[in-house]
OpenMM code with the backbone's topology and positions (N, CA, C; nanometers):
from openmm import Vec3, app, unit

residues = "UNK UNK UNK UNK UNK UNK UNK UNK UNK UNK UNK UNK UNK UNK UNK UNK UNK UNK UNK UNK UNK UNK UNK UNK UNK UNK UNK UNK UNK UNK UNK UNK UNK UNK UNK UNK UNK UNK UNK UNK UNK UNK UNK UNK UNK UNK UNK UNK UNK UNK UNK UNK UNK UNK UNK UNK UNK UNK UNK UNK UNK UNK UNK UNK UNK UNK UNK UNK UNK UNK UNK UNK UNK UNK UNK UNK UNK UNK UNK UNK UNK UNK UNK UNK UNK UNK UNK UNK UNK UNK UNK UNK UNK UNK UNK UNK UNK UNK UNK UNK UNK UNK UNK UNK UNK UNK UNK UNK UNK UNK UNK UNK UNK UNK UNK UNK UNK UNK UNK UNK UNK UNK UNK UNK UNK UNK UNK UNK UNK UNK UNK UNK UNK UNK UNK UNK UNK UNK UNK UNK UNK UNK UNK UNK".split()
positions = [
    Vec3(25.5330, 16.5095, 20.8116),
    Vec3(25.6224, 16.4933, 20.9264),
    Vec3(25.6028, 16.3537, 20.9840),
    Vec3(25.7344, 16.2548, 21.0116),
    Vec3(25.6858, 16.1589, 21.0710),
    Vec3(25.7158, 16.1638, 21.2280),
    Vec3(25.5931, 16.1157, 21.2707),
    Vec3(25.6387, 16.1094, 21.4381),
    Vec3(25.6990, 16.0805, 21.5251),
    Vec3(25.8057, 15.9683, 21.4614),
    Vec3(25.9017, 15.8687, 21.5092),
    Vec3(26.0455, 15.9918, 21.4813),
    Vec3(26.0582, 16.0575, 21.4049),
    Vec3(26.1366, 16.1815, 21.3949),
    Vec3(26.1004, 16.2978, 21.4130),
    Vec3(26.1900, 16.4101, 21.4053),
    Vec3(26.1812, 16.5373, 21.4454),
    Vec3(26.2977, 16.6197, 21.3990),
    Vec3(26.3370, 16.6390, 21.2857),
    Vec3(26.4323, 16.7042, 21.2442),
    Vec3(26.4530, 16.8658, 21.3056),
    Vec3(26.4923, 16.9136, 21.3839),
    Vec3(26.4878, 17.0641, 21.4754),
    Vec3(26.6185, 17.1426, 21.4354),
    Vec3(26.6880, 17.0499, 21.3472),
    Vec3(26.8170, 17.1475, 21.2609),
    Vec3(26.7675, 17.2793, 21.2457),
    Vec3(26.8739, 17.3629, 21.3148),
    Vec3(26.8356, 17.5056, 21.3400),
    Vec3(26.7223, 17.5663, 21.4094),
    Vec3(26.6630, 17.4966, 21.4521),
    Vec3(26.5653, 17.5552, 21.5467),
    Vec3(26.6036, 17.6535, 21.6464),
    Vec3(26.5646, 17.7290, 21.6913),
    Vec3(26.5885, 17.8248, 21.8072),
    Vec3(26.5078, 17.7847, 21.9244),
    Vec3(26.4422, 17.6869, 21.9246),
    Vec3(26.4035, 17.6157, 22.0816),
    Vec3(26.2828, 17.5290, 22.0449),
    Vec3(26.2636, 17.4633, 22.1693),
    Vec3(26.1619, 17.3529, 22.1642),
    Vec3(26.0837, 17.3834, 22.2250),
    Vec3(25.9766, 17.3180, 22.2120),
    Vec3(25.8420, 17.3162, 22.2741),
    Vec3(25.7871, 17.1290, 22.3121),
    Vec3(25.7645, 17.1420, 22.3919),
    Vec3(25.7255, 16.9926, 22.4537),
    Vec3(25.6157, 16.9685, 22.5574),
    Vec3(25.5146, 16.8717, 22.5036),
    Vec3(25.4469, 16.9104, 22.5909),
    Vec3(25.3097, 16.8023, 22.6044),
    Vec3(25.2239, 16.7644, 22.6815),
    Vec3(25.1087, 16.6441, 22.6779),
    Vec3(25.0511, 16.6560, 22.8249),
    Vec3(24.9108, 16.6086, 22.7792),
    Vec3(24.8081, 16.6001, 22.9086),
    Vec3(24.7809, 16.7471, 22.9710),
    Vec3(24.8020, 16.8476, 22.8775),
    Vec3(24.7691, 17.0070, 22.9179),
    Vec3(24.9123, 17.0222, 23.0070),
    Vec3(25.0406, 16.9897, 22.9555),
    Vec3(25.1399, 17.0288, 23.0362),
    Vec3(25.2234, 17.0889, 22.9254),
    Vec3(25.2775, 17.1818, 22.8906),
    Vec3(25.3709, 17.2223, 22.8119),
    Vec3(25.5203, 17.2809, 22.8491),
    Vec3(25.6209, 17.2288, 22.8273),
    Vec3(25.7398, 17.3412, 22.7885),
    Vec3(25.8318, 17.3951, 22.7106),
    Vec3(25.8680, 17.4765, 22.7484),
    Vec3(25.9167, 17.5469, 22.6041),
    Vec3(26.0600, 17.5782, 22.6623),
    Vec3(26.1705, 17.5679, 22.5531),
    Vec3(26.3266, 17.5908, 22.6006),
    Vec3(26.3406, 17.6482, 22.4885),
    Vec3(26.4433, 17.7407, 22.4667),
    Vec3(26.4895, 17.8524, 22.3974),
    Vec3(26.6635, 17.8753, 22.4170),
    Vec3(26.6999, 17.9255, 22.3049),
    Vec3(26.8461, 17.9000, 22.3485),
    Vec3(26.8833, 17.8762, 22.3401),
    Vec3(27.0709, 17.8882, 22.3720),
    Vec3(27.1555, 17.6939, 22.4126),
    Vec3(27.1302, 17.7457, 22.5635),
    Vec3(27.2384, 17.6232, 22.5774),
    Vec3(27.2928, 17.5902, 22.7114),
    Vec3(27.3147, 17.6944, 22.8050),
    Vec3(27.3537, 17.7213, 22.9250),
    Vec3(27.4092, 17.8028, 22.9908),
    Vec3(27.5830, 17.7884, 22.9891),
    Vec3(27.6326, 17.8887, 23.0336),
    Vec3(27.7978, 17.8256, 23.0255),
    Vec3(27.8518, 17.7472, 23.1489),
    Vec3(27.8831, 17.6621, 23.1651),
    Vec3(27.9693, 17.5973, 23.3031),
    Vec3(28.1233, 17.6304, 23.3057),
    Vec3(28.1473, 17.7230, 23.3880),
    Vec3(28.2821, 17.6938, 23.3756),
    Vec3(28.3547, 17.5965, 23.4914),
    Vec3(28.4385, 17.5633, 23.3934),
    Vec3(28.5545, 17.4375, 23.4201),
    Vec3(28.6462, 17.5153, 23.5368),
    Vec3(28.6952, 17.6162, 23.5219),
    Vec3(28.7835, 17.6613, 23.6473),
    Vec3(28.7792, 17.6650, 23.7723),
    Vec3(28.6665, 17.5914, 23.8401),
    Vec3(28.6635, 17.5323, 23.9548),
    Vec3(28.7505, 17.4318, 23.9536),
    Vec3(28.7465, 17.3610, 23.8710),
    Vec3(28.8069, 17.2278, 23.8737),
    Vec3(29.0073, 17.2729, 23.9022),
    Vec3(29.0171, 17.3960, 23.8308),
    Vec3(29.1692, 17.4524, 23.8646),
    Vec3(29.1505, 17.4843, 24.0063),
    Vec3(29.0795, 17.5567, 24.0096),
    Vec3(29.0877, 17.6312, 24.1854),
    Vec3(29.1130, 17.5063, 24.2913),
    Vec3(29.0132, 17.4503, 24.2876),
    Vec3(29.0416, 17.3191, 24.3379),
    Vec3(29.1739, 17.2949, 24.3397),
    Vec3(29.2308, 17.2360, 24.2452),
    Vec3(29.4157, 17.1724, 24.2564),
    Vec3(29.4650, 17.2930, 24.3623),
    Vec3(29.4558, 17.3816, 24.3032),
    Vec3(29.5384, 17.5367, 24.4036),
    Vec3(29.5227, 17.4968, 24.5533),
    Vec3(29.3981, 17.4808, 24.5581),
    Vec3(29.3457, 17.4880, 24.7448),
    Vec3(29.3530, 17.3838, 24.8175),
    Vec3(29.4663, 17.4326, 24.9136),
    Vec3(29.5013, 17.3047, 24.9889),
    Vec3(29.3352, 17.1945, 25.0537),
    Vec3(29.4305, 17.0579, 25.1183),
    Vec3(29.3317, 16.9668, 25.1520),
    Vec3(29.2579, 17.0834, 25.2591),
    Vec3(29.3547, 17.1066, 25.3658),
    Vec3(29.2818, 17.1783, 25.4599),
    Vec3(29.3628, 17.3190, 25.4865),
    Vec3(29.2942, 17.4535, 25.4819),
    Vec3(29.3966, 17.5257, 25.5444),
    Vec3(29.3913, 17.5817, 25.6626),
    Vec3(29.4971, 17.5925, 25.7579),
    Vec3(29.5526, 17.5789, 25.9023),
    Vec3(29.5993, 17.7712, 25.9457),
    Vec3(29.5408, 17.7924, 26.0236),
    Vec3(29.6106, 17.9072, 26.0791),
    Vec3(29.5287, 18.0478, 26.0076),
    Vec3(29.4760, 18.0364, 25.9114),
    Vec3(29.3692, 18.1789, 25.8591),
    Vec3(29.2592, 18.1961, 25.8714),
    Vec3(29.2591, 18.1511, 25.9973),
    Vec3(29.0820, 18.2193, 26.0333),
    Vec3(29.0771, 18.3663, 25.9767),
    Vec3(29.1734, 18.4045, 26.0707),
    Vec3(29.1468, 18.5625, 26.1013),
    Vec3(29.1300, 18.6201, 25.9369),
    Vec3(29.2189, 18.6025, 25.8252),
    Vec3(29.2188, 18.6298, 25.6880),
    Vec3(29.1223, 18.6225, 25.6369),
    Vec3(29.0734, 18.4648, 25.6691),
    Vec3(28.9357, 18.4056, 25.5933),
    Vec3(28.7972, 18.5479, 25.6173),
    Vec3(28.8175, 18.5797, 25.7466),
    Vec3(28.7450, 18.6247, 25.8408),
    Vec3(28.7245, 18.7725, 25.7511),
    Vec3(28.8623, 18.8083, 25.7371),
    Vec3(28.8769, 18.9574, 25.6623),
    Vec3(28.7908, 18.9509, 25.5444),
    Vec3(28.8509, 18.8489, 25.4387),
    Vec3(28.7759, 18.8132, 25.3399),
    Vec3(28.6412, 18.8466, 25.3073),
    Vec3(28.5614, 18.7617, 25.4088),
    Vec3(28.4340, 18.7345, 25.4238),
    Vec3(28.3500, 18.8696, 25.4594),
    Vec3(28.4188, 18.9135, 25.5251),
    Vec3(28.3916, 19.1013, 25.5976),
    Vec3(28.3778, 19.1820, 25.4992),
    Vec3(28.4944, 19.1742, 25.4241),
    Vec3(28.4995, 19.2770, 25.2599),
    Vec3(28.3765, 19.2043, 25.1678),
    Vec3(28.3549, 19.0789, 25.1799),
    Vec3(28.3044, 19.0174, 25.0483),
    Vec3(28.1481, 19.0605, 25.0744),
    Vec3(28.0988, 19.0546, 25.2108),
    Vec3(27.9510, 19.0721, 25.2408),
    Vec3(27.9280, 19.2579, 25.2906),
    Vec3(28.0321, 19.3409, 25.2564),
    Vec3(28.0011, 19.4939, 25.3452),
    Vec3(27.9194, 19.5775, 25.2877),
    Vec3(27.7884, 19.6300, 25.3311),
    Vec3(27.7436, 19.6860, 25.2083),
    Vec3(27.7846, 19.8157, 25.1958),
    Vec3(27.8113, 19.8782, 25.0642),
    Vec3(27.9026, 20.0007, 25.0207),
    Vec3(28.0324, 20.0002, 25.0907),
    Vec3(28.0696, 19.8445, 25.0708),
    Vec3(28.2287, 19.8435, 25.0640),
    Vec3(28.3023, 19.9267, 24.9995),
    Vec3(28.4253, 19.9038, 24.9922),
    Vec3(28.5296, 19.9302, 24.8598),
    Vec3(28.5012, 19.7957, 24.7487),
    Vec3(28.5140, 19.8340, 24.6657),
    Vec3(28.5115, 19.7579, 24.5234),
    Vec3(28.5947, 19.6784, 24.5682),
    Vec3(28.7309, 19.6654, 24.5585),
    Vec3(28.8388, 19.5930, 24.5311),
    Vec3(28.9098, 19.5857, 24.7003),
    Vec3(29.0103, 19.4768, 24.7358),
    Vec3(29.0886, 19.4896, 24.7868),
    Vec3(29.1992, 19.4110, 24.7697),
    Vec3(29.3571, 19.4613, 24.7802),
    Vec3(29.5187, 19.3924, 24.7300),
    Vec3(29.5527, 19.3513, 24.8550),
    Vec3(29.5684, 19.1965, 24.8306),
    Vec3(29.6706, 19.1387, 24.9320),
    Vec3(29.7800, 19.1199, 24.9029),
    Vec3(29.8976, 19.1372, 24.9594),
    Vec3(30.0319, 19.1247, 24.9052),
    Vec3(30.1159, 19.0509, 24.9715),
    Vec3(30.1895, 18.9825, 24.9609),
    Vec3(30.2943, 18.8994, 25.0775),
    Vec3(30.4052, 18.8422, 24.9568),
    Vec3(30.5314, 18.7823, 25.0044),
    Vec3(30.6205, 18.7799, 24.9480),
    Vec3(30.5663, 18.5669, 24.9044),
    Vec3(30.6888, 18.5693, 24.8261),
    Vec3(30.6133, 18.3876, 24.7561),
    Vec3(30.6708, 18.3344, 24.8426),
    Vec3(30.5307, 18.2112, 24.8403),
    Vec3(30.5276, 18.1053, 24.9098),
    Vec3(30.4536, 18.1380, 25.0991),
    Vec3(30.3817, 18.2659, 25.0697),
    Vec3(30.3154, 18.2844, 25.1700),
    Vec3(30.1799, 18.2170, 25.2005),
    Vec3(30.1280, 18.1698, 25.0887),
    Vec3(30.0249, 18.0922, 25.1112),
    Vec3(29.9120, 18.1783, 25.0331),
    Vec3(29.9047, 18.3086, 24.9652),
    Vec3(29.8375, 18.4088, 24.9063),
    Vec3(29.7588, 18.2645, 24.8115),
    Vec3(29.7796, 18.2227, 24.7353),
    Vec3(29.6965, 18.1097, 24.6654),
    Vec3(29.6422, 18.0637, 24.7223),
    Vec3(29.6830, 17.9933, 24.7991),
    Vec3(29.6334, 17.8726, 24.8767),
    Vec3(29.4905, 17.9565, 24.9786),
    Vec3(29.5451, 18.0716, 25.0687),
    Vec3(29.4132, 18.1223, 25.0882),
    Vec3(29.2761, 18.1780, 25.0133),
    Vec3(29.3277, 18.1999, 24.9307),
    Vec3(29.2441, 18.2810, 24.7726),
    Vec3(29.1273, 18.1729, 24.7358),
    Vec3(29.2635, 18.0962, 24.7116),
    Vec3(29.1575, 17.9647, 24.6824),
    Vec3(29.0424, 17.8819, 24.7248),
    Vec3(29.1169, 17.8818, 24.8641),
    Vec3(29.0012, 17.8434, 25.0036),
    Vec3(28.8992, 17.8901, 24.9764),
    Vec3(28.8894, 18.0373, 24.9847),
    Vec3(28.8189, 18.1568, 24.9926),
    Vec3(28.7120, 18.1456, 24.8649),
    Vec3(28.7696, 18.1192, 24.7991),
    Vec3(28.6827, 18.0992, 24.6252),
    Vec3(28.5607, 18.0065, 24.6153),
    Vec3(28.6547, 17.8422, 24.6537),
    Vec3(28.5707, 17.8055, 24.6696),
    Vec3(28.4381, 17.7702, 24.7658),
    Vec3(28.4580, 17.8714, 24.8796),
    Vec3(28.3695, 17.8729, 25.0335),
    Vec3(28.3552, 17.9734, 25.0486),
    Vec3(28.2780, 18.0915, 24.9669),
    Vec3(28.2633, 18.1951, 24.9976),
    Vec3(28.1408, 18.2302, 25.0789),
    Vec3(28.1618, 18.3288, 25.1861),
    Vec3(28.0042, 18.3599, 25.2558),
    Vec3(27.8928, 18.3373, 25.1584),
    Vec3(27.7824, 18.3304, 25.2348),
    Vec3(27.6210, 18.2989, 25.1915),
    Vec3(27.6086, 18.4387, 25.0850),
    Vec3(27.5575, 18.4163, 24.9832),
    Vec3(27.5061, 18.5635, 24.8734),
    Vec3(27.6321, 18.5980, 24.8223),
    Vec3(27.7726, 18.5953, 24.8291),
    Vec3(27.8977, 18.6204, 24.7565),
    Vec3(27.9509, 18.5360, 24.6782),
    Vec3(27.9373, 18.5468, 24.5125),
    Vec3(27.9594, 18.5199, 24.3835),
    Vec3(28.1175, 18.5315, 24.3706),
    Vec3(28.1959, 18.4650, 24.3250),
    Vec3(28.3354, 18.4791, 24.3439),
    Vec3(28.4085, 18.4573, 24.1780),
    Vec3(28.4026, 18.5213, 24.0874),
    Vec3(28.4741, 18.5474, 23.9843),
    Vec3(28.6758, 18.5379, 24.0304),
    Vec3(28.6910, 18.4081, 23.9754),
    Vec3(28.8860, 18.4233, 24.0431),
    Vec3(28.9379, 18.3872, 23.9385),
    Vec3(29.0835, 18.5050, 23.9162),
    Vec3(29.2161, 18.4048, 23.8319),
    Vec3(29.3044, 18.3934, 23.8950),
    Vec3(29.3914, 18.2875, 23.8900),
    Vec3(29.5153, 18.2954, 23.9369),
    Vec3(29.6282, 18.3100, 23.8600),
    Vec3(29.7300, 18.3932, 23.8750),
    Vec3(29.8411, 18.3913, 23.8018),
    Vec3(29.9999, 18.3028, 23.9082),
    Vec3(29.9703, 18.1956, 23.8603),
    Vec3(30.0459, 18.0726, 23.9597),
    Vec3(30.1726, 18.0189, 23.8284),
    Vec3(30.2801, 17.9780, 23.8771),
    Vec3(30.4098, 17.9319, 23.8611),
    Vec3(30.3381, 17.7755, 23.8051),
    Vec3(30.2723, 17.7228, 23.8662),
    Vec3(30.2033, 17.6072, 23.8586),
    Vec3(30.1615, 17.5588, 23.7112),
    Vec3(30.0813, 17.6560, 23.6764),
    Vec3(30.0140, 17.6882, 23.5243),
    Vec3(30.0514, 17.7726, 23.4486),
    Vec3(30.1468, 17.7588, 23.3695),
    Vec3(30.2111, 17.8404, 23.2858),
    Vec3(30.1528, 17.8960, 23.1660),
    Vec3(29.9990, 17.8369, 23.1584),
    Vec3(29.9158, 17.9016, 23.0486),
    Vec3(29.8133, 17.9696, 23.0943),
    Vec3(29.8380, 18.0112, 23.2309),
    Vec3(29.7165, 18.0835, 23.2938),
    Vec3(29.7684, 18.2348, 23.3535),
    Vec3(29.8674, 18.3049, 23.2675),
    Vec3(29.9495, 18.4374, 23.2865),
    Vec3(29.9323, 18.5508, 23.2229),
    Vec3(29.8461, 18.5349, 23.1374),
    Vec3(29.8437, 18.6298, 23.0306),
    Vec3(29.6914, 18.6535, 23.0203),
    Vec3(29.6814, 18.8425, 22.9096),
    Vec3(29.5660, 18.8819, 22.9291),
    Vec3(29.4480, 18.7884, 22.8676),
    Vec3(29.4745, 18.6941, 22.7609),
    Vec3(29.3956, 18.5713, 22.6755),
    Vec3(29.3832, 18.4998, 22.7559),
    Vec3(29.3991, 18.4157, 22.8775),
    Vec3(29.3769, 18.3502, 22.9786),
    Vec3(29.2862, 18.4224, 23.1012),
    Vec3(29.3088, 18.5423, 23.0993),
    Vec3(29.2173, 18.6000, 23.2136),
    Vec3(29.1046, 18.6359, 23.1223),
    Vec3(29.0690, 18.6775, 23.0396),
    Vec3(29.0054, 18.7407, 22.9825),
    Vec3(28.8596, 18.5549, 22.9278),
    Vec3(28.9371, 18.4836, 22.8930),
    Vec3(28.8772, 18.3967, 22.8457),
    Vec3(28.8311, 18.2782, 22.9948),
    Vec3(28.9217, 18.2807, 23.0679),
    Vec3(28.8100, 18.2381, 23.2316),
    Vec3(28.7423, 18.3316, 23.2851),
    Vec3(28.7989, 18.4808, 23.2966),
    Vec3(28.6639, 18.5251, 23.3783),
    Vec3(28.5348, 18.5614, 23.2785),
    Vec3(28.5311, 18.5833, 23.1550),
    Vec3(28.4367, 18.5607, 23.0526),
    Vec3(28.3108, 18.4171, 23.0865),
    Vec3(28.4393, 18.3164, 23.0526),
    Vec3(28.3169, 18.2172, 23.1449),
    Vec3(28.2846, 18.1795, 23.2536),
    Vec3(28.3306, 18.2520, 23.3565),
    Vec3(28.2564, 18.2634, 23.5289),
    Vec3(28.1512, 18.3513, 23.4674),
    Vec3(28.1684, 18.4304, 23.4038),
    Vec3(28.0446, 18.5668, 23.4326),
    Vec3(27.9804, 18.5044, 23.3342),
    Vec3(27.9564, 18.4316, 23.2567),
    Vec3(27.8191, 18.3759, 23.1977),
    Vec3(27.7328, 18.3299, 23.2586),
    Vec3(27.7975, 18.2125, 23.3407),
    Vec3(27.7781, 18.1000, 23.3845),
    Vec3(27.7260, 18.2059, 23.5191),
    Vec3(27.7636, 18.2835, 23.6060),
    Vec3(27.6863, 18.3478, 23.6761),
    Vec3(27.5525, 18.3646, 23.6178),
    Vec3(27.5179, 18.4864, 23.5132),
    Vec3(27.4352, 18.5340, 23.4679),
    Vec3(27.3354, 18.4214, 23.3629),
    Vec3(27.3673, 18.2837, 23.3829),
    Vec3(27.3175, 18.1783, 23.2920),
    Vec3(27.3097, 18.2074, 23.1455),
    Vec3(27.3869, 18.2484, 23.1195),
    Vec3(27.3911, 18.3503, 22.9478),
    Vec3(27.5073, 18.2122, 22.9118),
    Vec3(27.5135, 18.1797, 22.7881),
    Vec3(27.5912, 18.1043, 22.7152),
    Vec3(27.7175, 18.1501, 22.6895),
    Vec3(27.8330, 18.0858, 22.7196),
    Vec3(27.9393, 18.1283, 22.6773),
    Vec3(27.9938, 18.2015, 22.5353),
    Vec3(28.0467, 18.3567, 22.5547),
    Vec3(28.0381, 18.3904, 22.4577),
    Vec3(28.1533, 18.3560, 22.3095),
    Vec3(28.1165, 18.3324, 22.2356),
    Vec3(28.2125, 18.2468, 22.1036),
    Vec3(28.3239, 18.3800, 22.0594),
    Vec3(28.4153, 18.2971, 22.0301),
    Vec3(28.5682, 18.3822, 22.0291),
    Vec3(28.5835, 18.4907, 22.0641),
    Vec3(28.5868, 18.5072, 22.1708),
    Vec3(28.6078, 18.6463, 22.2497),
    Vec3(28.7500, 18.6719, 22.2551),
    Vec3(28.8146, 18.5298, 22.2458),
    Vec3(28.9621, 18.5617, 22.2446),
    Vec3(29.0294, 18.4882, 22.1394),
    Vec3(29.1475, 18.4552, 22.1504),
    Vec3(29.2091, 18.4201, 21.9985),
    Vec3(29.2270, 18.2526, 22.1167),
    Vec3(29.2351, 18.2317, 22.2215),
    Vec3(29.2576, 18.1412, 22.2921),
    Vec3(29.1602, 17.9834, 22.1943),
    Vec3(29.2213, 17.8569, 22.2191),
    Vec3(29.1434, 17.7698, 22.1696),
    Vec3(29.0006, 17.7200, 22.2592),
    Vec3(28.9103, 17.6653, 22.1347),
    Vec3(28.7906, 17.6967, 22.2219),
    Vec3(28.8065, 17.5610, 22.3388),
    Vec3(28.7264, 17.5928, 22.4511),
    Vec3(28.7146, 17.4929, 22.5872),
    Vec3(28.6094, 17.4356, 22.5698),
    Vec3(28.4811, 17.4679, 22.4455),
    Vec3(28.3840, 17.4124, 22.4839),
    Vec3(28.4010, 17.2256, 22.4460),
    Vec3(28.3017, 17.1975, 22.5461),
    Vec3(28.2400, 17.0416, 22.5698),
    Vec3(28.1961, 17.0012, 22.4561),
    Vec3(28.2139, 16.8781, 22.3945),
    Vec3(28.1409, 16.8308, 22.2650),
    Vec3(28.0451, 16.7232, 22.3178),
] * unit.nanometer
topology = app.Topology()
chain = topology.addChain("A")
for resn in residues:
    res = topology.addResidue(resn, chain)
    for name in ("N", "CA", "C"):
        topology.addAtom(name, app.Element.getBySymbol(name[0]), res)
């Protein structure tokens, strides 16, 4: 073996380590998902007038032995995105926020291969587990 190299092709993790300090990584990566970066565009600069909503939100999101789920409904162009979004990305302290949107905006973000393949990688990327490989027929997102 020369020391100036380290061929680790296929390895399943490293070990590194000097002066009685060692560490060891295993694995890949964790998953990051990119769909913040959508939510973002969705959510206005500032939004005006939903405390009280935000407020609801935040009430359901932290209750303990809530209801699972709750449907907001309003007719288009009520602002249902735009608060969602807010909400997503500023959620109370300890509330994890898994979101899709089905928006006019993004016409490739409507279907079950689009939900299925973002909230796949929120919930990795929660659980630091690696994004899981073709889960859907969708093309892959990963980073090179």
């Amino acid at each position: 073996m020369n020391a100036d190299h380290v061929d680790a092709r296929g390895a399943r993790g490293l070990q590194v380590g000097a002066g009685g300090v060692q560490y060891n990584y295993f694995g890949v990566a964790p998953a990051r998902s990119s769909y913040r970066l959508l939510v973002e565009r969705i959510a206005p600069p500032r939004l005006e007038g939903r405390d009280a909503e935000l407020a609801e939100l935040a009430a359901f999101g932290t209750a303990a032995g809530g209801a699972g789920y709750t449907w907001w409904r309003a007719p288009a162009w009520a602002g249902k995105s735009a608060l969602m979004a807010t909400f997503a990305l500023g959620p109370p302290p300890g509330v994890r926020i898994v979101s899709f949107f089905v928006t006019a905006r993004f016409s490739n973000q409507n279907n079950r291969i689009a939900f299925t393949d973002v909230v796949m990688e929120q919930l990795a990327e929660l659980l630091g587990e690696p994004r899981p490989a073709h889960v859907t027929e969708a093309p892959s997102r990963r980073r090179r």
